[in-house]
N, C-alpha and C positions, 0 to 999 in steps of 0.2 A: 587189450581187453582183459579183464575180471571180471569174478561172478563171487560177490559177498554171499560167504556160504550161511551168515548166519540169518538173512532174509531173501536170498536168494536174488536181488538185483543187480544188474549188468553194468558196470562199472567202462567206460568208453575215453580211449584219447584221441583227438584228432589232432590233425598238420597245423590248423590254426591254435594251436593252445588251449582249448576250452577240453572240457570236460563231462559228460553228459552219463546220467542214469536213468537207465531204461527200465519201464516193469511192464507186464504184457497187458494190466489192464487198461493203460494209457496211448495214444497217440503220440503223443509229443513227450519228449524228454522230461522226467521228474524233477530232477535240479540240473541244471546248465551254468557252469561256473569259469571264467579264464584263470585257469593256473599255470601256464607260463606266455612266454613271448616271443616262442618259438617251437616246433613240431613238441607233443608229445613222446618221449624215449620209451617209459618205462612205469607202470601203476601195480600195482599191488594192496592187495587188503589183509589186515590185521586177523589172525583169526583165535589171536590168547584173550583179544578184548570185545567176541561176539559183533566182530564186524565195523567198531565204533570208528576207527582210525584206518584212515586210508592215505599211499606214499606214491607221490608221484615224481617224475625228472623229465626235462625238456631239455630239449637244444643248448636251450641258453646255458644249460649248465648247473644249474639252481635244482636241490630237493628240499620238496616241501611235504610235509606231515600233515592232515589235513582232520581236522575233528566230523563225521559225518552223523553227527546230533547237531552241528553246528556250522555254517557254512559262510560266516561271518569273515571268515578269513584263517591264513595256516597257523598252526599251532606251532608250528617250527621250520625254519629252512635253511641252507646252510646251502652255500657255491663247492662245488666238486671239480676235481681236475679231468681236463679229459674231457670235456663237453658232456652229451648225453649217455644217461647209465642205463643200465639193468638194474630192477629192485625185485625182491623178494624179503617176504616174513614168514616168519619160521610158527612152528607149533606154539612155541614156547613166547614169542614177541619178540625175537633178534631181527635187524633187518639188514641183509644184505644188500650194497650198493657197489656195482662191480662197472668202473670211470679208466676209461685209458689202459693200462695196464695192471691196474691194483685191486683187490676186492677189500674193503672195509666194510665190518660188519659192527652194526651198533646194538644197543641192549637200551631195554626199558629200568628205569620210568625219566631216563633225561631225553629221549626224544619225542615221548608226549607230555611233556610240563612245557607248558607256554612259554614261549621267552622271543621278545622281540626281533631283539637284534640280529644278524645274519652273520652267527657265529656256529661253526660246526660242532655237535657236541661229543663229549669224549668217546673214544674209540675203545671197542672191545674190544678187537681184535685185526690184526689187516695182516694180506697176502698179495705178495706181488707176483704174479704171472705173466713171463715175458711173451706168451704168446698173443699177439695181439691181430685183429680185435677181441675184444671180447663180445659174444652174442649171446649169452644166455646164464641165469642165475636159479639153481634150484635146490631146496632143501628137501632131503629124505624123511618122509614121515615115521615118527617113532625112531628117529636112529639123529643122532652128531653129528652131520654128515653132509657139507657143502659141494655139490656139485656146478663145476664151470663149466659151460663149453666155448669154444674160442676158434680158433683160425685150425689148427692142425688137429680138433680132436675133445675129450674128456678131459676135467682133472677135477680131483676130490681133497679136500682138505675136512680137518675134526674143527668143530667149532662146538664146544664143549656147553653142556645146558640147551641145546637149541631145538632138540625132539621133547617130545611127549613122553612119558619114562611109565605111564598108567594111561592104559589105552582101554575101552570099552569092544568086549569083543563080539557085542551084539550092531551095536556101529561099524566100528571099522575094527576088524584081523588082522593084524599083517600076517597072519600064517593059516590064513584060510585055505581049502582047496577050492577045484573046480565046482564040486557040489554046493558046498555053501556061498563061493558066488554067484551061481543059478538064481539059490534062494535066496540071496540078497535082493536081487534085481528082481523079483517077482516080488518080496515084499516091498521094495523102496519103491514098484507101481500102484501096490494097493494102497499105499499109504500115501502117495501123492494127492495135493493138496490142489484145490482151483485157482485157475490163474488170477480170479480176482482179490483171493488173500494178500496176493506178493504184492506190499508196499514197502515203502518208509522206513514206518514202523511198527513191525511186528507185533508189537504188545497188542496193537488193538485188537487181535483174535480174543475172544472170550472175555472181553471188556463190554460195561455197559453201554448199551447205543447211546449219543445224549439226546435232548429232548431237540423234538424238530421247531425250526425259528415257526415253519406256518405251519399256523394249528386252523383248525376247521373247526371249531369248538364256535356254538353260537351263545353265547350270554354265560360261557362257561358252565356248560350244564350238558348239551346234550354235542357228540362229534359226529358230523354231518361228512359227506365225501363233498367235495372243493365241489363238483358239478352239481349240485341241489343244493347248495346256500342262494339266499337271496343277491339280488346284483351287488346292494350296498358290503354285506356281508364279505361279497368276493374283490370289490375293492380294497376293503380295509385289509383281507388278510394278504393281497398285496403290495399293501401301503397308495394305494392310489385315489383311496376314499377323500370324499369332500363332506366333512363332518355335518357343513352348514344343509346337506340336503335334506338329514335324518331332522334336523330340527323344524325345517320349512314343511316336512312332511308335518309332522305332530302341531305343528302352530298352527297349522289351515286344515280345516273343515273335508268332507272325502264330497263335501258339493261346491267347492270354493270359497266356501263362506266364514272371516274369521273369526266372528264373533260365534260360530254354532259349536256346539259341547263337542270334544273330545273324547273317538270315538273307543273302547275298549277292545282289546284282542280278540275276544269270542265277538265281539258285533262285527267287528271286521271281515271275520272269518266266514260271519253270516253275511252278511254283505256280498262275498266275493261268490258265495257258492248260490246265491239268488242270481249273481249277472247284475250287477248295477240296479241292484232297487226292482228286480221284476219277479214274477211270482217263481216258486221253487218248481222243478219239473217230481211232479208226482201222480199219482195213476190217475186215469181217466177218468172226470167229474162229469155229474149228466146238468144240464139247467134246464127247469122248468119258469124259464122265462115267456113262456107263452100259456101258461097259467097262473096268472099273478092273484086270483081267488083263492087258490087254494092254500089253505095251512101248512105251517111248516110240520114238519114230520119231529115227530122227539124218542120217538124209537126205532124198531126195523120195519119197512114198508116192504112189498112185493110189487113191481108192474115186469111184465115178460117184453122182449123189444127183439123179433126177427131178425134184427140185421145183424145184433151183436151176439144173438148166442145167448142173453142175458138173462136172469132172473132176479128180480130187484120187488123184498116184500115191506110192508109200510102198513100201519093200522089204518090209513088218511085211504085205502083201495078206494073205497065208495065215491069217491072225488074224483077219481081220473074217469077217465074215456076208455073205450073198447080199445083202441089201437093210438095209443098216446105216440107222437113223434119226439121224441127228443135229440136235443144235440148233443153231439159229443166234439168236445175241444182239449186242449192241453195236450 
């Protein structure tokens, strides 16, 4: 296991050869890839090229260099003696491969330049260490300085160029004390980051969003939320629309009829808030349908009606009756 420090995802080998990258806002593994043909030995991540290149070894024997912008296949691979290794990458991009009894350490840029064939490429440096096995490969940060460990113990060999020689001492100190690691750890909390940044690819923090495929936008004028568009509307932004129903609507009539005009959006609209063609609900009308004598009223009239509380004046008074009944409807 590895944790790419420059996006902070969990790098995994397993017994079956595959390869898998974990981030915590996923369920399921981010890329899942077979890089060997036999257990996983040994992975490590690049950290002189912000994470780009990651080095693995299996069983079989075989290390491959692996482009992780690209996952198309290895950018290099080369058979080692010794079955499965130890890999380690240094500050600086050396990578040690520690096979059998020997450590060879290699240097960039011949083992991330692509090259086919399954030729190992030139050697920086190599050490042989008779104490076998070997279990483990680690470089000193800021310092030269390969450490083995093996069957009986430690051993340190110089591998010249392979620290960091200008270190940031607000990052990392190598000669901090206890204090300032206190305050390291209390700032590297406040400054942690939510788990659903950690992807891929880093870049996209403070990138622009891109525009969303469904848009809710009706006649591209007004953005409605997906639940208050019309049905047709929530088809189309779907893709599940049937174009022909939008035309069937407009070619026939709102009484079935297809030769009748073509009804407008405010009629429409008046149409729907009548209820299908019936009168609008509005205040209480009186009918003097039990006076069909009398004139119609063309200003304010007055008659007073007990039941409703009501006072109703009219020039037309002389016309009604002491105690007029009217009905009340709507």
């Amino acid at each position: 296991m590895a944790q790419n420090m420059h996006n902070a995802v969990i790098h995994l080998g397993h017994q079956n050869g595959t390869v898998t990258l974990w981030t915590p806002n996923l369920p399921h593994p981010a890329v899942r890839l077979l890089a060997h043909f036999g257990p996983v030995t040994g992975l490590s991540i690049d950290p002189s090229t912000g994470g780009r290149y990651m080095a693995t070894s299996g069983q079989d024997g075989v290390v491959k260099v692996w482009d992780c912008r690209n996952w198309k296949g290895a950018v290099r691979q080369w058979t080692s003696r010794g079955g499965g290794g130890e890999l380690e990458w240094s500050q600086k991009g050396a990578l040690a491969v520690a096979t059998g009894g020997t450590v060879n350490v290699y240097s960039k840029p011949s083992i991330q330049t692509p090259f086919t064939g399954v030729v190992s490429p030139p050697l920086y440096l190599t050490h042989p260490i008779p104490h076998r096995p070997l279990s483990s490969v680690r470089f000193c940060p800021f310092q030269d300085i390969l450490t083995i460990g093996h069957s009986t113990g430690l051993s340190s060999i110089l591998v010249p160029g392979a620290g960091e020689p200008n270190f940031d001492s607000s990052e990392a100190d190598p000669f901090e004390n206890k204090k300032a690691r206190r305050e390291k750890e209390v700032k590297a909390l406040l400054d942690k980051i939510q788990p659903d940044m950690i992807a891929l690819d880093p870049e996209f923090v403070g990138s622009l969003a891109p525009p969303p495929k469904l848009t809710t936008a009706v006649d591209e004028k007004t953005d409605l939320t997906f639940s208050r568009l019309p049905r047709l509307e929530r088809l189309r932004v779907q893709g599940k629309a049937d174009e022909t129903e939008e035309g069937d609507e407009d070619a026939v009539g709102d009484d079935g009829d297809e030769n009748a005009p073509k009804r407008s959006k405010a009629e429409k609209e008046k149409k729907k808030m009548r209820g299908k063609n019936k009168s609008l609900k509005s205040q209480p009308k009186l009918s003097r349908s039990s006076y069909p004598g009398m004139p119609q009223p063309t200003s304010r009239w007055a008659v007073t009606s007990p039941l409703l509380n009501l006072r109703i004046t009219s020039p037309h008074a002389q016309h009604m009756p002491a105690t007029p009944s009217y009905k009340l409807y709507g």
